[in-house]
PDB file of N, CA, C, O and CB in Angstrom:
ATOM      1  N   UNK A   1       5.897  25.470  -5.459  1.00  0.00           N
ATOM      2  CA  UNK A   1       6.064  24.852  -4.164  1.00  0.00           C
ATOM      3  C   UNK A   1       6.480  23.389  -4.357  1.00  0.00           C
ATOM      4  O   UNK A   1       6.121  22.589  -5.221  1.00  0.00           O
ATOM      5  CB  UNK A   1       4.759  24.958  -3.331  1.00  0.00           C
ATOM      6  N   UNK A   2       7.367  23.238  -3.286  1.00  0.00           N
ATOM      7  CA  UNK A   2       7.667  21.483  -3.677  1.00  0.00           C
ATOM      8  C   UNK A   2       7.055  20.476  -3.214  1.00  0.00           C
ATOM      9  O   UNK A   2       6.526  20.648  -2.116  1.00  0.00           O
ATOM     10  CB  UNK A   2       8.871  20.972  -3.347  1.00  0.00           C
ATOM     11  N   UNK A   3       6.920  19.173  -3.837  1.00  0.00           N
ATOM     12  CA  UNK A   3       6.167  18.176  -3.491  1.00  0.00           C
ATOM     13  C   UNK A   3       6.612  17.624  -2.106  1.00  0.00           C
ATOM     14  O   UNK A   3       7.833  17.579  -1.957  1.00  0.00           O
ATOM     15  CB  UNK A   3       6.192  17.212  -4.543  1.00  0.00           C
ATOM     16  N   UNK A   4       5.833  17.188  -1.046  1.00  0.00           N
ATOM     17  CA  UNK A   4       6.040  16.040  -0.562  1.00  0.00           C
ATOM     18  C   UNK A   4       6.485  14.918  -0.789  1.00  0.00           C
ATOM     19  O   UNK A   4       6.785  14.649  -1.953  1.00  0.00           O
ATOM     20  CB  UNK A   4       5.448  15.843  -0.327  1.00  0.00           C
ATOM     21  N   UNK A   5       6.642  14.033   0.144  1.00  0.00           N
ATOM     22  CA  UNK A   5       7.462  12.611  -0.344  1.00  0.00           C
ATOM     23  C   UNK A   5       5.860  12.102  -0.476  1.00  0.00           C
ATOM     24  O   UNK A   5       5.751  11.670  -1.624  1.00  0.00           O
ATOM     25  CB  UNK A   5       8.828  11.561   1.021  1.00  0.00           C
ATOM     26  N   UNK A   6       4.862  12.005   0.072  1.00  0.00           N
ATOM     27  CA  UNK A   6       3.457  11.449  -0.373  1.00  0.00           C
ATOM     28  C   UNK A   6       3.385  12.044  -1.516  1.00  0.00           C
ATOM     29  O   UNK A   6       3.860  11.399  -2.451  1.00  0.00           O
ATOM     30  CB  UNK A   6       2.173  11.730   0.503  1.00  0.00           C
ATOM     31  N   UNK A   7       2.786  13.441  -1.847  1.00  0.00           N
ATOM     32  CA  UNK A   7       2.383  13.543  -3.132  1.00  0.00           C
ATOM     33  C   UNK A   7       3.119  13.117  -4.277  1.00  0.00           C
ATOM     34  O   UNK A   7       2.459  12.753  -5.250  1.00  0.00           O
ATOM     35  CB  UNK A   7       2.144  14.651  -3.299  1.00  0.00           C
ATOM     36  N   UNK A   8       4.508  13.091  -4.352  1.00  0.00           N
ATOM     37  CA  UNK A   8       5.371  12.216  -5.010  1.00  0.00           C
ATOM     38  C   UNK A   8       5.261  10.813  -5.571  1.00  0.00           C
ATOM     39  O   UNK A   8       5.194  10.285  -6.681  1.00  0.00           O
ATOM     40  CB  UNK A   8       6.172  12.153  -4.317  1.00  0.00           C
ATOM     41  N   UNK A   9       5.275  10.394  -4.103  1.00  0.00           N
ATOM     42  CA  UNK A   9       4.474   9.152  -4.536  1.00  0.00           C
ATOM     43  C   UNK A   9       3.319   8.461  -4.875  1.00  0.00           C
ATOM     44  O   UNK A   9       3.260   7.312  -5.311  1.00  0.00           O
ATOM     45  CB  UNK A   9       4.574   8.687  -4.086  1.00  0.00           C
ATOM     46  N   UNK A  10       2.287   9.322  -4.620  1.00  0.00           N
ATOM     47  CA  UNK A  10       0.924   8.948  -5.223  1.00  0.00           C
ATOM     48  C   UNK A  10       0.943   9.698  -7.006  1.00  0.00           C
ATOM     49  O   UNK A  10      -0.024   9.571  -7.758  1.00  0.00           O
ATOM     50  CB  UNK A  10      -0.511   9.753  -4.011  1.00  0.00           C
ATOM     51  N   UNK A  11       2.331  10.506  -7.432  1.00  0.00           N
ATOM     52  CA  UNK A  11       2.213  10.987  -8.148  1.00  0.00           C
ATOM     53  C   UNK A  11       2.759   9.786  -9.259  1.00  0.00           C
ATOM     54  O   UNK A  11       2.197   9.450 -10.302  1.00  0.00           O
ATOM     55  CB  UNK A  11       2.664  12.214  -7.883  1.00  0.00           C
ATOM     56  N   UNK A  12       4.188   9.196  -8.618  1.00  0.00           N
ATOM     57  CA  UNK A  12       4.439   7.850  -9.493  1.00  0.00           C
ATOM     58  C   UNK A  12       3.373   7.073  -9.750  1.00  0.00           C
ATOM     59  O   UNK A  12       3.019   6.963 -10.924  1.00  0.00           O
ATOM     60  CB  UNK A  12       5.354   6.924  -8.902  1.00  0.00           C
ATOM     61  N   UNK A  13       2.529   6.264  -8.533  1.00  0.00           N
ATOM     62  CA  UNK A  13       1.597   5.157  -8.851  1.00  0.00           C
ATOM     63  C   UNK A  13       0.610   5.683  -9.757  1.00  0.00           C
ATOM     64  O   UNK A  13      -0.114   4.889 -10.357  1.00  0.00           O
ATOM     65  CB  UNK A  13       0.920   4.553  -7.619  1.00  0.00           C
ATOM     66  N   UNK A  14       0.483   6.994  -9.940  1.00  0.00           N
ATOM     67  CA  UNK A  14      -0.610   7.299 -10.964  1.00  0.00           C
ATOM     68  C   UNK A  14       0.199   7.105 -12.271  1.00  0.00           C
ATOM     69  O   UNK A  14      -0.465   6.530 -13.134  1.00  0.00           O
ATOM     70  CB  UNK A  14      -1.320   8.893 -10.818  1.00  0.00           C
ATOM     71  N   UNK A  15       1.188   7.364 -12.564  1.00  0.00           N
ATOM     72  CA  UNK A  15       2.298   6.708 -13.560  1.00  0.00           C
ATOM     73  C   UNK A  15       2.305   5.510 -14.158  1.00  0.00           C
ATOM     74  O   UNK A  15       2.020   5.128 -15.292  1.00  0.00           O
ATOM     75  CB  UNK A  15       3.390   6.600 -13.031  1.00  0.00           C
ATOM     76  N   UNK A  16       2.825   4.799 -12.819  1.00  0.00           N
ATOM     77  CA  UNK A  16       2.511   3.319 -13.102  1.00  0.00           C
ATOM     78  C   UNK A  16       0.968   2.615 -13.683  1.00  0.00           C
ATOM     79  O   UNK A  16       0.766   1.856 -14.631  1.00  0.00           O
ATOM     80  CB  UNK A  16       2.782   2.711 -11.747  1.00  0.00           C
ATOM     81  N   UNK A  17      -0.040   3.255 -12.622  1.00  0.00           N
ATOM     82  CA  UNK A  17      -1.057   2.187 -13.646  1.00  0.00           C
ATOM     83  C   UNK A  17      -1.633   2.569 -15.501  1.00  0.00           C
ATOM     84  O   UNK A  17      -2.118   1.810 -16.340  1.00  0.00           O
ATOM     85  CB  UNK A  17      -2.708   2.129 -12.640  1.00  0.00           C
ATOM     86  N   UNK A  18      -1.325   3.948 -15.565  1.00  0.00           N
ATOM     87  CA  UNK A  18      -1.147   4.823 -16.607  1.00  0.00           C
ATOM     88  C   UNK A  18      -0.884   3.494 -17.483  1.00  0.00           C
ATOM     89  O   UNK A  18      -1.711   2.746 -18.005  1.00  0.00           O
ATOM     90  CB  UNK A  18       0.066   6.107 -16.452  1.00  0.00           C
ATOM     91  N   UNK A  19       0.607   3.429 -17.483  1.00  0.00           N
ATOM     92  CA  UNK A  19       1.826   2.576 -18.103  1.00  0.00           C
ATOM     93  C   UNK A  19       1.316   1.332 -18.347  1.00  0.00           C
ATOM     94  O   UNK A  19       1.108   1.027 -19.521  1.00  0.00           O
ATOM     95  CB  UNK A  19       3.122   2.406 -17.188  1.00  0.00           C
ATOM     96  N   UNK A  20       1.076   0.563 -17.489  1.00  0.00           N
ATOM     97  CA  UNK A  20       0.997  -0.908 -17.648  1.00  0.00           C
ATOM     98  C   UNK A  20      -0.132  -1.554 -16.213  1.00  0.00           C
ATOM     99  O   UNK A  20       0.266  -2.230 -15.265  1.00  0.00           O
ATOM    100  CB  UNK A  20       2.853  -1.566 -17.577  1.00  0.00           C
ATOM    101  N   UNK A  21      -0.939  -1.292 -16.350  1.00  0.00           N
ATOM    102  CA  UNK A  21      -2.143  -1.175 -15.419  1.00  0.00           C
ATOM    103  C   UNK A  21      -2.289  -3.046 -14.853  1.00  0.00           C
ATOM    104  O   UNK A  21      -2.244  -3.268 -13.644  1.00  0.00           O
ATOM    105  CB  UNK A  21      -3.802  -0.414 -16.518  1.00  0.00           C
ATOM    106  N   UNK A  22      -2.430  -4.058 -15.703  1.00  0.00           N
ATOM    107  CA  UNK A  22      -2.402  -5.444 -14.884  1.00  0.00           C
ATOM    108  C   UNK A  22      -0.756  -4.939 -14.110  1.00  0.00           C
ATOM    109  O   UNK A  22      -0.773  -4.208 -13.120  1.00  0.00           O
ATOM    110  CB  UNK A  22      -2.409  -7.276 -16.175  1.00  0.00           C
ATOM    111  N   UNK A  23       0.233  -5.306 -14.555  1.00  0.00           N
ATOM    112  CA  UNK A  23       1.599  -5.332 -13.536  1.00  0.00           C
ATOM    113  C   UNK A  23       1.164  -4.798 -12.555  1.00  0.00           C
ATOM    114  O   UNK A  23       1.006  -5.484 -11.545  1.00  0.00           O
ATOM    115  CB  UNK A  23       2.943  -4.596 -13.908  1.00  0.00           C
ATOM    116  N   UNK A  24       0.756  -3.066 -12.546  1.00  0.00           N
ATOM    117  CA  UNK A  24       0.671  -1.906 -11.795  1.00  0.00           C
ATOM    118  C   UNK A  24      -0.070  -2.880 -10.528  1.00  0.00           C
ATOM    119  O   UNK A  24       0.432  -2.882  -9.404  1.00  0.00           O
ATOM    120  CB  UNK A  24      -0.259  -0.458 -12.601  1.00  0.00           C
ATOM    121  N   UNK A  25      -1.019  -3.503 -10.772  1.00  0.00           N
ATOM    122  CA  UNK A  25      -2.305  -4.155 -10.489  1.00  0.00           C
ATOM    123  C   UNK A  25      -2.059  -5.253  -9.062  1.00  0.00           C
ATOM    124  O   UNK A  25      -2.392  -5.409  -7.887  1.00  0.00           O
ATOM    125  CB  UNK A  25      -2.809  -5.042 -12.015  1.00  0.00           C
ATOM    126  N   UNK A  26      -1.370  -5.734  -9.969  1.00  0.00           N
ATOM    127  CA  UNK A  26      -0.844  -7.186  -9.061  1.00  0.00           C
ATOM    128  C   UNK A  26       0.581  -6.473  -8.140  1.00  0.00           C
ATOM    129  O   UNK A  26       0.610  -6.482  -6.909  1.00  0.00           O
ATOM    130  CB  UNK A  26      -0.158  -8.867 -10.469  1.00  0.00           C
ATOM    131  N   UNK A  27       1.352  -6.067  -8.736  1.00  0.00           N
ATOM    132  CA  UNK A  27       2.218  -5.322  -7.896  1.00  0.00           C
ATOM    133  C   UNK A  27       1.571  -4.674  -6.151  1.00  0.00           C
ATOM    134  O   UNK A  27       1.864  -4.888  -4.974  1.00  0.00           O
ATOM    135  CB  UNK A  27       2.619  -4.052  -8.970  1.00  0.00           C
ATOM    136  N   UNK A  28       0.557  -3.799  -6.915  1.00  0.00           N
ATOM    137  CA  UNK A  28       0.308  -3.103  -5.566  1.00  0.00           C
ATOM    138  C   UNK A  28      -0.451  -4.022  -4.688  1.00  0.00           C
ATOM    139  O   UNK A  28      -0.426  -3.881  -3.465  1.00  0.00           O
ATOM    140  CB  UNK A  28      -0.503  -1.741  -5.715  1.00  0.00           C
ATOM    141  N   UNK A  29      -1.266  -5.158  -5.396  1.00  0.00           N
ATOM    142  CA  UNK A  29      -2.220  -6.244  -4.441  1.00  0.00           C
ATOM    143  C   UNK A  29      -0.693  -7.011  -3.211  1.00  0.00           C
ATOM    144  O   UNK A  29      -0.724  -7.316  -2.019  1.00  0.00           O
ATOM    145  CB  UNK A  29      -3.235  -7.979  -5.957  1.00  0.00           C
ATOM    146  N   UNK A  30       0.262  -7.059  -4.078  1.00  0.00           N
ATOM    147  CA  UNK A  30       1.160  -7.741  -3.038  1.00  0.00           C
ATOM    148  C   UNK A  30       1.768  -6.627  -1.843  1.00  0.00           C
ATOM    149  O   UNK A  30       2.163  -6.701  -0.679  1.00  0.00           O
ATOM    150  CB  UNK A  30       2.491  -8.472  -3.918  1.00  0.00           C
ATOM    151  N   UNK A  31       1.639  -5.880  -2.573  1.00  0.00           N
ATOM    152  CA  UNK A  31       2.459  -4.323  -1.793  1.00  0.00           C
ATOM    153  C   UNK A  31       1.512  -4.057  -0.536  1.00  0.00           C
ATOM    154  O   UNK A  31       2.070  -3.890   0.549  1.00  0.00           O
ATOM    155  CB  UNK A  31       2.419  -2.552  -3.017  1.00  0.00           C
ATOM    156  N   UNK A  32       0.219  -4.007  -0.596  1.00  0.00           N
ATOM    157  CA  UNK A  32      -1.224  -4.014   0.345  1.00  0.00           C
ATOM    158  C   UNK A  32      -0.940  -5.519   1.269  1.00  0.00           C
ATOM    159  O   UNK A  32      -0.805  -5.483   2.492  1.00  0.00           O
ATOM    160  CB  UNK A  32      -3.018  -4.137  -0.886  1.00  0.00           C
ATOM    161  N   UNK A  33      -0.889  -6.550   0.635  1.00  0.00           N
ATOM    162  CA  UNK A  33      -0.769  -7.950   0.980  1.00  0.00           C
ATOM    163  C   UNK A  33      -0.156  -7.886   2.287  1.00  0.00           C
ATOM    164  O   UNK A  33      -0.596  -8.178   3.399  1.00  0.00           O
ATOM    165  CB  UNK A  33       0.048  -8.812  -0.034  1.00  0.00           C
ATOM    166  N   UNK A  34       1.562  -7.193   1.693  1.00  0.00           N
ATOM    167  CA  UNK A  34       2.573  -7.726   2.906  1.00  0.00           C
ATOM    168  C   UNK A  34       2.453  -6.670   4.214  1.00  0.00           C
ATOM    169  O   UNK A  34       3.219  -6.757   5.174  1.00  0.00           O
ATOM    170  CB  UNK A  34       4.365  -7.745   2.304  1.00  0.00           C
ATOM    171  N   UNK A  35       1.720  -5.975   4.148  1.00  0.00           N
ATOM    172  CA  UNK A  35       0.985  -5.414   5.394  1.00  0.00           C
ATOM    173  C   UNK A  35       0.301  -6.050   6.992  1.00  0.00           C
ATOM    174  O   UNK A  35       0.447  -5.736   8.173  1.00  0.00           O
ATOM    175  CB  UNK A  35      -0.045  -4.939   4.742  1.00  0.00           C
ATOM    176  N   UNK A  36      -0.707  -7.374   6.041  1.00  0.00           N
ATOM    177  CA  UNK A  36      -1.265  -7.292   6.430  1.00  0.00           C
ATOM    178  C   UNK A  36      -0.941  -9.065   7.050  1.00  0.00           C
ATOM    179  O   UNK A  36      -0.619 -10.080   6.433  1.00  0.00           O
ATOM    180  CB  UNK A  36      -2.188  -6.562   5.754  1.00  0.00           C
ATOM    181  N   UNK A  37      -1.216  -8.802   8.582  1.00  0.00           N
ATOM    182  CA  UNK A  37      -1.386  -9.874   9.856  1.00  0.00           C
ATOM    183  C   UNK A  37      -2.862 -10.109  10.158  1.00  0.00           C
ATOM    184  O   UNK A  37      -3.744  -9.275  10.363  1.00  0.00           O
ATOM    185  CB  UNK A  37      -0.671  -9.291  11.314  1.00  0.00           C
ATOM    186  N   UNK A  38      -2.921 -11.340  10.139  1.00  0.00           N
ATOM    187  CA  UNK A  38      -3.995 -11.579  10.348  1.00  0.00           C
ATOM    188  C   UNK A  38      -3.992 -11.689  12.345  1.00  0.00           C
ATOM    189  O   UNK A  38      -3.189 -11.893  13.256  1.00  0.00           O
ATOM    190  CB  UNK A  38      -4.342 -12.905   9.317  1.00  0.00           C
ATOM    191  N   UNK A  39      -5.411 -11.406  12.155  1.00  0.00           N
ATOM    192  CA  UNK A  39      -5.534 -11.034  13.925  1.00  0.00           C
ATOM    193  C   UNK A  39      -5.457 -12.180  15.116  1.00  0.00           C
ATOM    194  O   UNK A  39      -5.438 -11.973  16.329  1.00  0.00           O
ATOM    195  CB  UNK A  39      -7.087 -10.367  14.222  1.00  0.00           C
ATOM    196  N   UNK A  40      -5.419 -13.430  14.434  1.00  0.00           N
ATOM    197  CA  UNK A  40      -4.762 -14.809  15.338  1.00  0.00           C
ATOM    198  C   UNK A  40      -3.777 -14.419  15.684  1.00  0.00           C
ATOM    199  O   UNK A  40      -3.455 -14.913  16.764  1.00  0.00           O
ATOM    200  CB  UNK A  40      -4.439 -16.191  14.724  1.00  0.00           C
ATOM    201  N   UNK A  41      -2.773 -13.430  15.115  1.00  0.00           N
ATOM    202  CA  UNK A  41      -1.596 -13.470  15.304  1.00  0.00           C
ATOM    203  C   UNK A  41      -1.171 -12.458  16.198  1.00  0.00           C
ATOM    204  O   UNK A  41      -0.318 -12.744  17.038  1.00  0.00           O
ATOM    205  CB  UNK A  41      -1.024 -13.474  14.223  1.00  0.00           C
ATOM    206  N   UNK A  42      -1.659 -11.276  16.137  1.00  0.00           N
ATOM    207  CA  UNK A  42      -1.928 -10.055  17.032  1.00  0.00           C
ATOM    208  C   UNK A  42      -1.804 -10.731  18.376  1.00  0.00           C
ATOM    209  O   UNK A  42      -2.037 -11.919  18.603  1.00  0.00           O
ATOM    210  CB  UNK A  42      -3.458  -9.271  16.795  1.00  0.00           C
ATOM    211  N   UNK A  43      -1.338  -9.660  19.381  1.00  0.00           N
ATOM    212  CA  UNK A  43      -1.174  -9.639  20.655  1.00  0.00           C
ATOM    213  C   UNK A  43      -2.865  -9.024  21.249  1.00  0.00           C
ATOM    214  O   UNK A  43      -3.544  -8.157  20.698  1.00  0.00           O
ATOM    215  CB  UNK A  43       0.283  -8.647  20.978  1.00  0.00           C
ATOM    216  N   UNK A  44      -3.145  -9.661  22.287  1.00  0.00           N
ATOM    217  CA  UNK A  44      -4.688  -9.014  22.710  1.00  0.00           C
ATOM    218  C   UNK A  44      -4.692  -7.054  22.900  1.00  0.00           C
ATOM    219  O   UNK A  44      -5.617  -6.307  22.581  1.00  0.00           O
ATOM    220  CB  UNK A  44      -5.152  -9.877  24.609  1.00  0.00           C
ATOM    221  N   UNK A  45      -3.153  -6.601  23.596  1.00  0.00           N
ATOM    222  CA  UNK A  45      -3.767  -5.120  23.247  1.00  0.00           C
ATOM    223  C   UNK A  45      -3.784  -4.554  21.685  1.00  0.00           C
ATOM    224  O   UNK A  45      -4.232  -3.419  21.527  1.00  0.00           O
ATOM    225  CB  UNK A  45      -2.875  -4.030  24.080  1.00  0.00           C
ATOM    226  N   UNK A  46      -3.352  -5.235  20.613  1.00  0.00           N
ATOM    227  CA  UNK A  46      -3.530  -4.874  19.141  1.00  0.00           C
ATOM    228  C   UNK A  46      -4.730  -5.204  18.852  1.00  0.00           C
ATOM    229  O   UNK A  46      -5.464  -4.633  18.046  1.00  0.00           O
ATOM    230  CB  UNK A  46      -2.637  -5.489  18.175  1.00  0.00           C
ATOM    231  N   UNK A  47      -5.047  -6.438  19.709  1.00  0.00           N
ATOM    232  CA  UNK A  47      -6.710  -6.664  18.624  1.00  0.00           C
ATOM    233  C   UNK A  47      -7.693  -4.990  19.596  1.00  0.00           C
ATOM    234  O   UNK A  47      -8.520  -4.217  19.112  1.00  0.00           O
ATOM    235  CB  UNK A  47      -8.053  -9.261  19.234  1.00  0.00           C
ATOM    236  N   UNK A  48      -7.257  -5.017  20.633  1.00  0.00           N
ATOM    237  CA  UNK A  48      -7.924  -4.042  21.037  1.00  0.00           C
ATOM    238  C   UNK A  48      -8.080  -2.649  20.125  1.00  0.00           C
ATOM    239  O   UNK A  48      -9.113  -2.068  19.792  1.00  0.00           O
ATOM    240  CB  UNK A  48      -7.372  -3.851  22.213  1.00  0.00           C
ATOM    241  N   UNK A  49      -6.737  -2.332  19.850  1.00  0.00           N
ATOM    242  CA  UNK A  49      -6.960  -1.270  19.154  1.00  0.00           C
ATOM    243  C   UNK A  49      -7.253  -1.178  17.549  1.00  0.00           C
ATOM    244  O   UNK A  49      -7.322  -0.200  16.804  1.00  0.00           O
ATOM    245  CB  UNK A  49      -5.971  -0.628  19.456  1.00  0.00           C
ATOM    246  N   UNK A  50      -7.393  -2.517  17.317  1.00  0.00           N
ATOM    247  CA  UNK A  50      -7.927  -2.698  16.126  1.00  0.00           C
ATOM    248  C   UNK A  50      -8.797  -2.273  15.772  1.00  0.00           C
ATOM    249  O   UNK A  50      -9.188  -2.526  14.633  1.00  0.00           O
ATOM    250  CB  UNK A  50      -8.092  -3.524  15.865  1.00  0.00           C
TER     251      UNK A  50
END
């Protein structure tokens, strides 16, 4: 059966930290990072559904 595009990709990052685990490391801390807005910034119905 064929993979998903998720299982795929949780199949690389298990790759990656395998390989070279600090890079892997800091890579994904920025990858998580650029996600994330802090809630000053949010509109009041986002903090709602926050």
């Amino acid at each position: 059966m064929a993979k998903s595009r998720a299982e795929i990709q949780r199949a690389y990052r298990e790759r990656q930290k395998q390989k070279n685990n600090d890079e892997y490391l800091r890579r994904e801390r920025d990858r998580k990072n650029g996600s994330y807005v802090p809630t000053a910034e949010l509109s009041e119905n986002d903090k709602k559904e926050a």
